[in-house]
N, C-alpha and C positions, 0 to 999 in steps of 0.2 A: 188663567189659560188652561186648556183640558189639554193635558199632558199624552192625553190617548190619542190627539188628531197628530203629535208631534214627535220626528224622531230626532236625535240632536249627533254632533259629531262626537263629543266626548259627554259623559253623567258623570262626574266625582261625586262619589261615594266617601264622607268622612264629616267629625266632627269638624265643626265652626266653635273657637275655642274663645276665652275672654287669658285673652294675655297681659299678663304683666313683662315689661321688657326694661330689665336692669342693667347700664351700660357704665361701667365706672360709677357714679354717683349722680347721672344724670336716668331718670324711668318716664318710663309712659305704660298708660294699659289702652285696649280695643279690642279688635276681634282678632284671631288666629287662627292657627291649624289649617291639615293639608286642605279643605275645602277652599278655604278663604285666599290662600297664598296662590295653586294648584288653578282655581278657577277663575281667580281673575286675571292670571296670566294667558292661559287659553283663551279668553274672552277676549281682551286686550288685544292678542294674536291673531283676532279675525274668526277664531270659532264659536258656533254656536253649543252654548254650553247650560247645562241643568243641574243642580247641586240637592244629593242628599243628603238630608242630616238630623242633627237631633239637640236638643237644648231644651233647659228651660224657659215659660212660655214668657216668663218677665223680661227674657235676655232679648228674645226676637229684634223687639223692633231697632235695639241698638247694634246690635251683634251682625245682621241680616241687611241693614240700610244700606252699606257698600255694593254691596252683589246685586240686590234690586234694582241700583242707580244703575250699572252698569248693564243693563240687560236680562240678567241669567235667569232663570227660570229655579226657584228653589223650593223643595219637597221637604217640610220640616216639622220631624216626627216628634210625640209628645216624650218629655224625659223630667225625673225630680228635680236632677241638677244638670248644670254647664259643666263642660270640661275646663278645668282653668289652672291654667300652667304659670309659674314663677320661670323666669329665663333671665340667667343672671351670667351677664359676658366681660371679662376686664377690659379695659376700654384701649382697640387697637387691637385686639387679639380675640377675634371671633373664632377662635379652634376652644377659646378656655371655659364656653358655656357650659352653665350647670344646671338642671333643671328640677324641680317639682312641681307633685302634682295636687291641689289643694281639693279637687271634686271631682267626681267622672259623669259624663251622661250615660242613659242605657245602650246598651250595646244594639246594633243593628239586628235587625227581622226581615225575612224577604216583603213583609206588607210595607215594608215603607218602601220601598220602589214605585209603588203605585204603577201607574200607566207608564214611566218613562221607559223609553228604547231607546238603545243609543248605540253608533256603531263603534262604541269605547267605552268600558268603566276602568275610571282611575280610582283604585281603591286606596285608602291613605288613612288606616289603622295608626291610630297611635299609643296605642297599647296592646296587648293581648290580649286581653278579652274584649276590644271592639266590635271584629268579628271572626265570625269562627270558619270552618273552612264549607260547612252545610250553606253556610250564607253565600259563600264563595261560589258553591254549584248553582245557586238559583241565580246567579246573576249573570254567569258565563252562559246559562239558555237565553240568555236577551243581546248579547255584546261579546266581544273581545276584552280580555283585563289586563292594565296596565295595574302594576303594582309595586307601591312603596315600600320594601318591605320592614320599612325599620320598625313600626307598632308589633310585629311577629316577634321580636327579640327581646321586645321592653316590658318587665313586670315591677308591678305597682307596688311598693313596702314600705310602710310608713310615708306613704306621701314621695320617697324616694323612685326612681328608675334604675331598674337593676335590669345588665342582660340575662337573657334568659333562652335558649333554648329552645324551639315549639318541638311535641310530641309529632306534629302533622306536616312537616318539610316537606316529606315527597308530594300527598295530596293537595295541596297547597300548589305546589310548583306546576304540576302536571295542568293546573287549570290556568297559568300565567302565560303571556304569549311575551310581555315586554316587562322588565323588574331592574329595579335599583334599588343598591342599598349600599352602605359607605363600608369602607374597609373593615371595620371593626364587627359590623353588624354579617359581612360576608363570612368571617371569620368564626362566627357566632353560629349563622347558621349552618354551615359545614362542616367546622372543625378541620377548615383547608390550611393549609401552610403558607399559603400565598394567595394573591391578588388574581391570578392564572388561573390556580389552581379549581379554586374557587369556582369562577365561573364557568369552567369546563364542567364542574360538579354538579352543578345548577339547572345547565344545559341539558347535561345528561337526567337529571329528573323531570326533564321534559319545556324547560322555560323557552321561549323562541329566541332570544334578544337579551342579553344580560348587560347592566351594567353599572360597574362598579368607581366610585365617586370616592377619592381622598384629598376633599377641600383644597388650600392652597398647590397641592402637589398635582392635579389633573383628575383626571377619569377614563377608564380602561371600561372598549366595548365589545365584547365580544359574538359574533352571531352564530355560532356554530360552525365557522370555518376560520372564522380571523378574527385577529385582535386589532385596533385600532386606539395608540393613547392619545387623548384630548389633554393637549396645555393649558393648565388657566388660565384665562385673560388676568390681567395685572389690573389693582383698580384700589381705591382707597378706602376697607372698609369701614363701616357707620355701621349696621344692624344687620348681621348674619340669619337673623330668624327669618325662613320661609325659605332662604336662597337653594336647600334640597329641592324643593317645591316648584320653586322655579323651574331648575334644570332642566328636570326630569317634566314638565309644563310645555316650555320652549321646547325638549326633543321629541316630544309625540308628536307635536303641530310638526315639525319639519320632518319629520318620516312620514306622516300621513302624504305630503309632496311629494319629498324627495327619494331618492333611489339611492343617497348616499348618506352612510353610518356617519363618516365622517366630518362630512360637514354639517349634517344636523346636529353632532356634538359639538364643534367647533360654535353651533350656533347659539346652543344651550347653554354652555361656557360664558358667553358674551352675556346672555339674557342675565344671569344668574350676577355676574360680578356689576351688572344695571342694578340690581335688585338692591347685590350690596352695598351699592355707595349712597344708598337712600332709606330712609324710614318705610316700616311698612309694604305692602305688597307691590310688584313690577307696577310702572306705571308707564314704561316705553311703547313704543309701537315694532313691529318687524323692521321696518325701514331704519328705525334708530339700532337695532339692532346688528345690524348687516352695515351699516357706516361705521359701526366700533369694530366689529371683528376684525381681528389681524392683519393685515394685506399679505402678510406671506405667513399665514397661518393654514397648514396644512397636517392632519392626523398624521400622525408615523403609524404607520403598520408594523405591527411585531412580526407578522408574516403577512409573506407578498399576496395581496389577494389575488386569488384568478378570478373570481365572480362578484360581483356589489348587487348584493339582495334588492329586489324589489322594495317601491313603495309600500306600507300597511297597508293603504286603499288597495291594493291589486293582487290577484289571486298570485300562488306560488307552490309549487308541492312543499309535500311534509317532507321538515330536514332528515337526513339520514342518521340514524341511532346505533 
């Protein structure tokens, strides 16, 4: 396919990883990372979607078969190694994952964008040196960026994941229109004292759309005017890997719609705890998604909204600073 005739609704931008997934004393390995989790959830979701990324050239044909079956269109740059992660969870308690990391691929270049245009990059770093924030500029000239930001937080030491801090948080932010990242990692990158906090921090470095994710306990959205907390659906975890991926997957599709924060969370929530009660990447449709959600599941507002922000599709002035 020549990628130059074609613009797509979302491009993720991220390693396709070879995971090992350790559950109790039951494993399996395959492909991972936010590309693979990220993109087939979108896809699945009804959009049309293009995946950049990087591996080595032995891993392709196995690593890549998922996302080909599926439709996606993928951009896959040359690299020594695969990224490939050990995820080791005690069995019934997906909060207890541990991870390492056994090899990295090369970190992204604006040439591997190639021809794609898209009217979204979901970038999904999952480390720090994935990509840097120069990458970041060249790709906000083609798209709007959603971004994961937990890879900004995570340095690589002896194979371990250690938080870490980036030197580039504000330019960083200023190029982000929508961002999630879990309590820990909000914490990390602001040095906020809370979950509120936080995202007001965030906000104020320029983000559009913040929001912040603490697994079992919900996720808190804040737009620059109001908060909105999202309950977790209740659901019987199997394999927490990807279900970040998910969410944050499921919530673009339903803002790119919808006119409301809260029910696209609400709807994200559902996708996500779909995700968890099964191996491997979402394999629901929207309709299945929307027959689990709650029936009287409604965001609480921390504060009363007076206004419910526009669609992403639809123009809107710049928030007030």
């Amino acid at each position: 396919m020549d990628t130059e005739l074609r613009r797509f609704d979302v491009c993720v931008v991220a390693h396709v990883t070879r995971d090992v997934i350790r559950i109790g004393s039951a494993q399996r390995s395959g492909p991972g990372g936010v590309a693979y989790y990220a993109g087939l959830t979108l896809r699945r979701l009804g959009r049309s979607v293009a995946v950049v990324t990087k591996m080595a050239a032995e891993d392709r044909s196995e690593l890549l078969e998922e996302l080909h079956d599926e439709g996606i269109t993928v951009l896959c740059g040359d690299s020594a190694e695969t990224t490939a992660f050990l995820n080791e969870t005690e069995e019934g308690d997906p909060d207890s994952r541990v991870q390492t990391v056994s090899s990295v691929a090369a970190p992204f270049v604006p040439s591997d964008l190639g021809g794609v245009h898209a009217d979204w990059f979901y970038l999904g770093p999952l480390l720090n040196r994935d990509m840097s924030v120069d990458f970041a500029r060249s790709v906000r000239k083609r798209g709007r960026i959603v971004l994961d930001a937990q890879g900004l937080v995570r340095k690589l030491e002896a194979e371990r994941i250690r938080a870490s801090r980036p030197a580039e948080t504000q330019p960083w932010m200023r190029l982000v229109s929508l961002l999630k990242l879990d309590a820990h990692e909000a914490a990390t990158l602001t040095e906020a004292g809370g979950i509120e906090d936080a995202a007001r921090r965030l906000y104020a470095f320029g983000v559009r759309e913040v929001i912040v994710t603490s697994a079992g306990k919900g996720s808190t959205i804040f737009d620059g005017r109001d908060f909105q907390y999202i309950d977790a659906v209740p659901g019987k975890a199997l394999d927490s890997t990807g279900c970040g991926d998910t969410y944050l997957a499921a919530y673009l599709d339903r803002r790119l719609a919808s006119n409301d924060p809260g029910f696209s969370g609400r709807f994200a929530a559902t996708a996500a705890t779909l995700a968890l009660e099964n191996e491997g990447a979402f394999r629901a449709s929207a309709s299945d998604v929307r027959a689990r959600m709650p029936c009287a599941g409604r965001s609480s507002p921390l504060f009363k909204s007076r206004t419910i922000p526009p669609p992403f599709g639809a123009k809107r002035p710049a928030p007030h600073r």
